[in-house]
KEDOLO-579401 format. One record per residue (C-alpha): x, y, z; residue in three letters. Coordinates in steps of 0.2 Angstrom, whole numbers, padded with zeros to 4 digits, always signed. Example, Ala and Ser with C-alpha at 12.3 -4.5 7.8 and 13.67 -1.06 7.14 Angstrom:
<sites>
+0062-0022+0039ala;+0068-0005+0036ser;
</sites>
This chain:
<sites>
-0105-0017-0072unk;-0093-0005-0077unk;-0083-0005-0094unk;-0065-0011-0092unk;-0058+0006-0086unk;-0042+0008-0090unk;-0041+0000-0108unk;-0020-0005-0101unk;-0015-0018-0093unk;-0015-0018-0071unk;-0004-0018-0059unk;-0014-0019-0044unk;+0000-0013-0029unk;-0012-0015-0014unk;-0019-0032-0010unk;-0025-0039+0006unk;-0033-0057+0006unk;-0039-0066+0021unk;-0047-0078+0030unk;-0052-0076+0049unk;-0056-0094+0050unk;-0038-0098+0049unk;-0029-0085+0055unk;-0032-0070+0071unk;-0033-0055+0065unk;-0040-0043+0077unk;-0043-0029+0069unk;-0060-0039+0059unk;-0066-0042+0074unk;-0087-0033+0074unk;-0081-0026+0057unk;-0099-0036+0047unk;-0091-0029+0029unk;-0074-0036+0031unk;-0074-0049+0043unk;-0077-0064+0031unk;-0065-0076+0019unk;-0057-0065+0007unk;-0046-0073-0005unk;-0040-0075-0023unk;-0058-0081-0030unk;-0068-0066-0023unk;-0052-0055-0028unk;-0057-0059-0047unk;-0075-0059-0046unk;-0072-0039-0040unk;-0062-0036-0054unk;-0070-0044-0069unk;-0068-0033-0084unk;-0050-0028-0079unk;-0036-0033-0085unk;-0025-0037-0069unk;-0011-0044-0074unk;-0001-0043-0057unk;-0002-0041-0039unk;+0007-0034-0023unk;-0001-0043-0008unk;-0002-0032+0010unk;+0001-0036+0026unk;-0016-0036+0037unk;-0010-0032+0054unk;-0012-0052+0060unk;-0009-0058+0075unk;+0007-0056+0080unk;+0010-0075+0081unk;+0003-0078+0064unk;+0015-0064+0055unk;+0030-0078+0049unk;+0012-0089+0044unk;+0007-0077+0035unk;+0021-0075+0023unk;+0021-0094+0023unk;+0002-0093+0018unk;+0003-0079+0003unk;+0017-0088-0003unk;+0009-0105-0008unk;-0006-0095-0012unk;+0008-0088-0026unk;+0011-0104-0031unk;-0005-0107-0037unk;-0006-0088-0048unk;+0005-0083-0056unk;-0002-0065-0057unk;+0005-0064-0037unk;+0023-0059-0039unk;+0028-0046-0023unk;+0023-0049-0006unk;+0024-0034+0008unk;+0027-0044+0023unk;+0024-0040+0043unk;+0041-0035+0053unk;+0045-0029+0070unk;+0055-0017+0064unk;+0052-0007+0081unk;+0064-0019+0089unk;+0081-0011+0079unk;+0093-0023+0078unk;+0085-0036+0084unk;+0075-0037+0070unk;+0089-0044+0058unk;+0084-0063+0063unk;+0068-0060+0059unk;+0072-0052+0044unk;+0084-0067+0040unk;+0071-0079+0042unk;+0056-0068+0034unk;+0067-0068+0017unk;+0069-0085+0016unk;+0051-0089+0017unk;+0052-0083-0002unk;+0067-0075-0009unk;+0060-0073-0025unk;+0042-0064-0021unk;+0045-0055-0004unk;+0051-0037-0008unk;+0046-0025+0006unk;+0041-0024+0024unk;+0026-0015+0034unk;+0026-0011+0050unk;+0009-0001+0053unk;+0010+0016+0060unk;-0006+0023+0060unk;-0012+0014+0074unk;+0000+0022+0086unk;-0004+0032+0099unk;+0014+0040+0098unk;+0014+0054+0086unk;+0032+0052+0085unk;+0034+0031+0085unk;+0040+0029+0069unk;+0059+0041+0073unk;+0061+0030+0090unk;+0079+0028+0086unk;+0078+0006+0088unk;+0063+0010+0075unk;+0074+0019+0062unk;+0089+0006+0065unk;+0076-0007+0061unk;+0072+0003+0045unk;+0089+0004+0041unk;+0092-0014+0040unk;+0079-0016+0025unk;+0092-0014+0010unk;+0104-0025+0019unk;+0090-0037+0012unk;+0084-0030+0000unk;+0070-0025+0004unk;+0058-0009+0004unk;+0046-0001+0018unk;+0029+0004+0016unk;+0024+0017+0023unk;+0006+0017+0033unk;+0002+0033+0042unk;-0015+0044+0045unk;-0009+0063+0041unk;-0005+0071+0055unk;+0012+0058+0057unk;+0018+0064+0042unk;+0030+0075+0048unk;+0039+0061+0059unk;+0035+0050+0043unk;+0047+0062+0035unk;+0060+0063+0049unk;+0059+0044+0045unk;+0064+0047+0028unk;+0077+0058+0030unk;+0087+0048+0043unk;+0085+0032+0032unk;+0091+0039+0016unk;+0098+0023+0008unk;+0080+0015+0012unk;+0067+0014-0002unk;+0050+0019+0003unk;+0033+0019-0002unk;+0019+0030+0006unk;+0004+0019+0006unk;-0014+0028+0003unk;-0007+0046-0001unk;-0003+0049+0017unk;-0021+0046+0021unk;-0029+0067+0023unk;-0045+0072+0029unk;-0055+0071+0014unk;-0070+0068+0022unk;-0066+0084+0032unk;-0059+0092+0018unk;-0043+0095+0024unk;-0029+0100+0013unk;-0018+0108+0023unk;-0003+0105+0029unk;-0005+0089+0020unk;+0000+0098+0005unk;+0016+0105+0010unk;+0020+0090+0017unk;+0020+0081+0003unk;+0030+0091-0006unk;+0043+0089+0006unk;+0041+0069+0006unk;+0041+0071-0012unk;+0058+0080-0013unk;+0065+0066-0006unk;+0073+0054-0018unk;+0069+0039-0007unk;+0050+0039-0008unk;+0035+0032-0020unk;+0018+0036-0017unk;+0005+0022-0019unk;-0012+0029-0026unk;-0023+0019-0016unk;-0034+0019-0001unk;-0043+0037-0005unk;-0062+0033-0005unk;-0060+0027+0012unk;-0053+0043+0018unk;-0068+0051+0010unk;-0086+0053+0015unk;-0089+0033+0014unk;-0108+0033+0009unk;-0107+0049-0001unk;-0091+0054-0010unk;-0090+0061-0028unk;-0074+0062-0038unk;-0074+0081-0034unk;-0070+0075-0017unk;-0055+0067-0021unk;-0047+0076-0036unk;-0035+0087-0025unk;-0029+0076-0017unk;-0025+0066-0030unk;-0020+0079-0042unk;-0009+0083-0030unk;-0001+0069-0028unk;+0002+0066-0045unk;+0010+0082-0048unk;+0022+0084-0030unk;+0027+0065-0035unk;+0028+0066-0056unk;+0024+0052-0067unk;+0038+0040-0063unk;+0035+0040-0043unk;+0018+0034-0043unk;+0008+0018-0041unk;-0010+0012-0042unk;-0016+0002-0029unk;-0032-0006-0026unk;-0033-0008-0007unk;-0046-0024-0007unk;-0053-0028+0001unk;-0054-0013+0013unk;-0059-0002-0002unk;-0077-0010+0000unk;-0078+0002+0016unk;-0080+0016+0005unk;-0083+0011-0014unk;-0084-0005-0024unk;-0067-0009-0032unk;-0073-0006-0051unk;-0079+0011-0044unk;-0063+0017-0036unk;-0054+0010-0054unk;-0068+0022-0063unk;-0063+0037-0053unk;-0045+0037-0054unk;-0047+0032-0071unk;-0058+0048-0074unk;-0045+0058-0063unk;-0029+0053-0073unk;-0037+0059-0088unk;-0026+0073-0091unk;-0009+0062-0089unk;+0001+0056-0104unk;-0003+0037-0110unk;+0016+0037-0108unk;+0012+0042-0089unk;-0005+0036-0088unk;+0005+0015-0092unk;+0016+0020-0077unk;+0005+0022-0063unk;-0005+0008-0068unk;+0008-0004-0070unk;+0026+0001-0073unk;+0029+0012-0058unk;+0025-0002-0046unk;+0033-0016-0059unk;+0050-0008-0055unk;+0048-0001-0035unk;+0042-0018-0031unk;+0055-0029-0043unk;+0041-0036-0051unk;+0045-0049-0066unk;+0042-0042-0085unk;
</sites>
């Protein structure tokens, strides 16, 4: 076991939990690692030594009939932790203004803990899905709610992801995973400039999370990752950035105390000022969170 890395407190932006007996989630489906009960239990035996002291829970592309269910599900899970404060729920936000009952309905499965939406883009053959003008009014409807928009795309859609941004300016998003880049392939480029340009928008967060799984999954070293996160860190600056565990899809590529150890080794250089911020009060204040 690893020491408790970093000696502050967490705020872990990036949680799925799950159970397949209960709910279809296709996706799981021939996936041996993942495809197996997930919940708040093993959640706290993979991070034992860490001082989580909140969570965001995730989306994870159920079934389309479950997607209400689900929201229903995390949110009596809530009631039983108090640690559980934001849920990012499923919306078919592709369906514009049609979208709005759903919204209305969504909301008031929890008022108090739902504070953003996801509707998954990487998956989309599309390269250009995400500007579909009934897509962006769908967007656009979020702060009538009050709500936020993660952002889940692989790299090359980032320049529609920005188009996105930029047509949705009163909209506050997050890009989840760092955009997901080639690490593995070691691409850096034109994800950087991209980046940048996401970054000079007002609008977006980006969530620290997701990296090791871009990486080389059986033999990734923090070299491989530094980059791309310094990167990050530096387009976004220290108030526009948010850790994120990703559990339990990390697992694909790392054990969750071994992706805390390297971004903990990688965020050496910040300020504890900034270093307190993307562990826990960047993502108190994008998501609403209470404290």
């Amino acid at each position: 076991m690893i020491a408790a890395m970093p000696d502050l407190p967490i705020v872990d932006s990036h949680v799925h939990l799950w159970d397949p007996s209960l709910h279809e989630i296709p996706w799981l489906h021939g996936n041996d690692r993942l495809n197996h009960r997930f919940g708040l239990p093993e959640y706290d035996a993979a991070t034992a030594g860490l001082h989580v002291e909140a969570m965001v829970y995730l989306e994870v592309d159920i079934a389309a009939p479950y997607k209400l269910i689900e929201a229903q599900h995390v949110s009596r899970l809530a009631d039983t932790d108090p640690r559980l404060q934001g849920i990012v729920a499923s919306a078919p936000l592709e369906y514009g203004a049609q979208a709005r009952e759903f919204l209305k309905a969504l909301v008031a499965v929890d008022p108090k803990r739902i504070k953003g939406v996801r509707r998954l883009v990487q998956g989309e053959s599309d390269p250009r899905f995400c500007v579909a003008d009934r897509f962006v009014e769908g967007v656009r409807l979020l702060p009538e709610f009050g709500l936020s928009f993660d952002l889940c795309i692989y790299h090359p859609q980032m320049a529609a992801a920005i188009e996105l941004v930029r047509r949705c300016p009163e909209t506050s998003f997050i890009l989840d995973h760092i955009g997901k880049p080639g690490i593995k392939a070691g691409l850096l480029d034109p994800w950087r400039a991209q980046i940048d340009e996401l970054a000079s928008l007002p609008n977006v967060t980006c969530k620290v999370s997701g990296v090791t799984t871009e990486a080389d999954l059986d033999h990734w070293a923090i070299d491989d990752l530094a980059p791309y996160v310094h990167h990050v860190l530096a387009a976004f600056g220290e108030d526009r950035v948010v850790y994120g565990g990703d559990w339990p899809v990390v697992l694909l590529g790392a054990e969750y105390r071994r992706w805390v150890e390297a971004l903990d080794a990688l965020t050496t250089h910040l300020s504890p000022e900034a270093r307190a911020k993307l562990w826990a009060g960047n993502a108190k204040r994008f998501y609403r969170l209470e404290g």
